[in-house]
N, C-alpha and C positions, 0 to 999 in steps of 0.2 A: 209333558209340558215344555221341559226344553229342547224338542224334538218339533213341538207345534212353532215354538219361536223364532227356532232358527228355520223352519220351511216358511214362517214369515216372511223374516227378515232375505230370505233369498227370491220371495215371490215377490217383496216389495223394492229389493235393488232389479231386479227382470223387468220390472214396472219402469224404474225407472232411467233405466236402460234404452228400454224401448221407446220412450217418450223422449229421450235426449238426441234418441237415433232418427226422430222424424222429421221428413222434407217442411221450411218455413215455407205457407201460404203466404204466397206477397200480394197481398190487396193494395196498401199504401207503397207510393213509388216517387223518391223525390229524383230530379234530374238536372244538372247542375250544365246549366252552358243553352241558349237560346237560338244558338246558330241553325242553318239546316239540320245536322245530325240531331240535335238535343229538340229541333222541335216536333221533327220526323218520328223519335222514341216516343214523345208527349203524347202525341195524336195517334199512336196505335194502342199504347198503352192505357190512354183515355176513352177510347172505342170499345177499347174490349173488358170496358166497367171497372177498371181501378182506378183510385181515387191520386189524382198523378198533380204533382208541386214541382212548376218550372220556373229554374233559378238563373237570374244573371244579375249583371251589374247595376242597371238602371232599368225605368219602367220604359223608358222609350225604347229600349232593346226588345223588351218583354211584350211592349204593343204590336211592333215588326210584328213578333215570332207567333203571336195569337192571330194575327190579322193574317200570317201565310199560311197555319193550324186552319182557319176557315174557309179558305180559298182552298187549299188542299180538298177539304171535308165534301165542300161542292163539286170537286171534279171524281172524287170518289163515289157520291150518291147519285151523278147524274148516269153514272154506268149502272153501279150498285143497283138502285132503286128506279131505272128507267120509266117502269110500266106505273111506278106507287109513287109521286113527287110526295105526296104527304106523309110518307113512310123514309123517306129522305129527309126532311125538314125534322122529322121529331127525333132521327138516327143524329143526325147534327147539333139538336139541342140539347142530348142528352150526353153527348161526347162531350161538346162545351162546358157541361156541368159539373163532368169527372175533374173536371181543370181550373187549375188557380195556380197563381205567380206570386215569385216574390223576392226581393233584392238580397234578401238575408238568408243564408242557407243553413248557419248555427241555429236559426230560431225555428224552423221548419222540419228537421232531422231528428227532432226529439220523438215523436211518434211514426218517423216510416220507417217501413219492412227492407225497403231497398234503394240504395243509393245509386244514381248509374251517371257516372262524369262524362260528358262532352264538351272539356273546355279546350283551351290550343293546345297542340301536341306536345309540348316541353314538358320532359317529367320533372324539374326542379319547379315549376308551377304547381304541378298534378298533385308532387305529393308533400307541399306544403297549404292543398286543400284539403286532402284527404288525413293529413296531421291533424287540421283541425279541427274536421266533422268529426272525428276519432271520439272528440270528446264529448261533445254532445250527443250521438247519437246512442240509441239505446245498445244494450249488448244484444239483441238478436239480431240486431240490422247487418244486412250482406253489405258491401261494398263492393261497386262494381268500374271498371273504365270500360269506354269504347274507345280505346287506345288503337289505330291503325299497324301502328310498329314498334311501340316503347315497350319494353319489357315489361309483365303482370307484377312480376316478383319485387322486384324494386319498388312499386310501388304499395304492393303491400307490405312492404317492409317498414312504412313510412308508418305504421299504425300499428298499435294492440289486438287488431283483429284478423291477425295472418289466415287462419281458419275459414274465416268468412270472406273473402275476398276472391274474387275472377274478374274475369275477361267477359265482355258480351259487347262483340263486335257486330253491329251492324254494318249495314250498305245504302247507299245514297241513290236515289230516294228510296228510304226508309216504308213510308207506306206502300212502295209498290215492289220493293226489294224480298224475296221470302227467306234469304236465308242471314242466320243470326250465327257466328261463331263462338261458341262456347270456350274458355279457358282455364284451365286448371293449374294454376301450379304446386309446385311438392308440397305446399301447406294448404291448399286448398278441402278442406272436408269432405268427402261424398254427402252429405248432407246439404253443402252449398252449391255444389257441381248442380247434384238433381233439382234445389229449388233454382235454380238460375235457367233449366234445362225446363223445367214445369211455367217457368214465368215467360223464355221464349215460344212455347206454342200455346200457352196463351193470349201471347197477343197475338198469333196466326202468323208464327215465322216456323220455321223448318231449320232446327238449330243442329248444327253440328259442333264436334270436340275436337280439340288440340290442346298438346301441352302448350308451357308458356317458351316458345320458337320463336326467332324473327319472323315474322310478319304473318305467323299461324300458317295456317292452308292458303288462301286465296291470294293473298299476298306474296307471299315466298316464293310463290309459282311464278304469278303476274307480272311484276317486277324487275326479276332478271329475265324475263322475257322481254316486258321491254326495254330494259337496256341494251340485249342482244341484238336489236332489231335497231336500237341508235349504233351500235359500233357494224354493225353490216352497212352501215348507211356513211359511218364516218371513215371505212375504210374503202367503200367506193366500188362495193360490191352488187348493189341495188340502190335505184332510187327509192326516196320514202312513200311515193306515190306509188311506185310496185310492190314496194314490200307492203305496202296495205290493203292493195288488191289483190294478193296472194294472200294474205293471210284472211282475209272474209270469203274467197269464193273457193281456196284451198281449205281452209280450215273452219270454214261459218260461221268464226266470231263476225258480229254486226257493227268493229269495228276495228280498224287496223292498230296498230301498237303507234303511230305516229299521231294518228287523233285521238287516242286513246289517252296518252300525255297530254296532250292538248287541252280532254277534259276533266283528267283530273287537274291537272296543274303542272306546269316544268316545277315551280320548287317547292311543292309536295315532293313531288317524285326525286326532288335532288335531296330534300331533305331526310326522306326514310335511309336512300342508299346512302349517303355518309352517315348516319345512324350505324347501317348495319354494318358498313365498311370498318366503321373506330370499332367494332366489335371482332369483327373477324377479317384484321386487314389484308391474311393471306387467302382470303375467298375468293377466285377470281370473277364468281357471278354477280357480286356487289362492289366491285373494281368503279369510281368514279366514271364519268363522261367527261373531256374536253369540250365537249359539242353542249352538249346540255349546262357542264358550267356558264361558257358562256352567253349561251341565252336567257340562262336566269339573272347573269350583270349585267347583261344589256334591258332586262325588264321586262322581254317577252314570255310572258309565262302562260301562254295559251290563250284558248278562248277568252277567259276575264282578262286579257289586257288588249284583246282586237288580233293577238298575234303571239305564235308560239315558232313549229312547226311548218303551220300555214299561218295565211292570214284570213281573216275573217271582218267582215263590213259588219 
């Protein structure tokens, strides 16, 4: 008898073992930020039938960001669905369905599987949101950022659920972008790695891993790339109009490191590299621009201001 109890009691801790050990099913998905990125996540995450809660400040933010969700949806079904427009129509009304908004993100977090922040890049914002989702949201919920360059770890620090927290860095635009960066840091579970790894090729991205690094893979790379390509240019080595046509007919990026700042942003890009710089100020591939400081005081921060780089009508 006490030979049957204790093979119990060991077939009932195996039990439940193995049940503490399996990947979370993320059906429900709330997303906290209406910008392109957060409504990018919405509208793939919505397609591909999870039931997805997009969050920002006011409804007039939230109208934008459904009214460019739709506009999106048509230019995806008119390829998508060429030969079936009614097969396009009903793929659009049933993405639209997966989705609902709301200004309040405390009161919506109580029932979802996964939280994935896209609000401005300042981690003293980030994670005095993610402080206070902490408390509401249930304990199996993951917590995620699409953080470009801020450290994972800091901000899960910022909460009680070090365990559940990553990185899932998408790319702009987001629906037509395939790959989604996975992040892990030292406290990050294999349990939430994998369902964070299961919920990007669910919604039909091609996710790959990185620890928690400045600026993961794509970034790290990108980055002091181009900034190499501003100090080739600031020390009078190449014009920026060669160094971009070397670098697409040399190298077949489809755009040179000069337009390339252009559309991300001049202070995007000023602002990760002094990011990474107060980090690692003897790096010398995150070494400041003089060139680029002063374009972004002068206001020219690329394409969204007519003028970076180049200029643009």
């Amino acid at each position: 008898m006490a030979f049957a109890t204790r093979h119990f009691v060991r077939a009932a801790s195996s039990d439940a073992a193995t049940a503490a050990a399996k990947k979370l099913l993320i059906k429900h998905v709330t997303i906290i930020g209406g910008g392109l990125m957060g409504a990018g996540i919405a509208q793939v995450a919505a397609a591909s039938g999870h039931t997805v809660v997009l969050v920002d400040q006011s409804d007039e933010i939230l109208k934008k960001s459904t009214k460019g969700i739709e506009e999106s949806l048509k230019r995806v079904t008119k390829k998508k669905f060429a030969d079936k427009p009614e097969d396009g129509a009903e793929f659009i009304k049933k993405t639209l369905k997966n989705l609902t908004t709301s200004t309040d993100a405390a009161s919506v977090v109580h029932s979802t599987d996964l939280v994935i922040e896209a609000i401005v890049e300042n981690l003293e914002v980030k994670n005095e949101l993610f402080k206070t989702l902490d408390k509401f949201a249930p304990e199996h919920t993951i917590f995620a950022s699409n953080t470009s360059s801020l450290p994972i770890t800091k901000m899960a620090n910022a909460t009680t659920r070090q365990d559940r927290f990553g990185g899932l860095h998408f790319f702009n635009p987001v629906p037509m972008m395939k790959l989604v960066e996975v992040i892990k840091t030292p406290m990050t579970s294999q349990k939430t790695f994998e369902s964070l790894v299961d919920f990007s090729k669910a919604v039909g991205k091609s996710p790959v891993s990185c620890k928690d690094t400045p600026g993961f893979i794509v970034n790290r790379l990108l980055v002091p790339y181009m900034m190499e390509a501003v100090r080739l240019f600031e020390r009078g080595d190449a014009s920026k109009e060669d160094i971009d046509v070397a670098m697409k007919l040399g190298a077949g990026y489809p755009m040179g490191p000069f337009e390339l700042l252009d559309y991300v942003g001049l202070d995007t890009s000023k602002y990760i590299i002094d990011g990474w710089h107060s980090l690692e100020p003897n790096n010398p591939l995150f070494a400041p621009s003089p060139l680029l400081n002063k374009l972004v005081k002068e206001k020219k921060l690329g394409k969204k201001t007519g003028e970076g780089f180049y200029k643009y009508k």
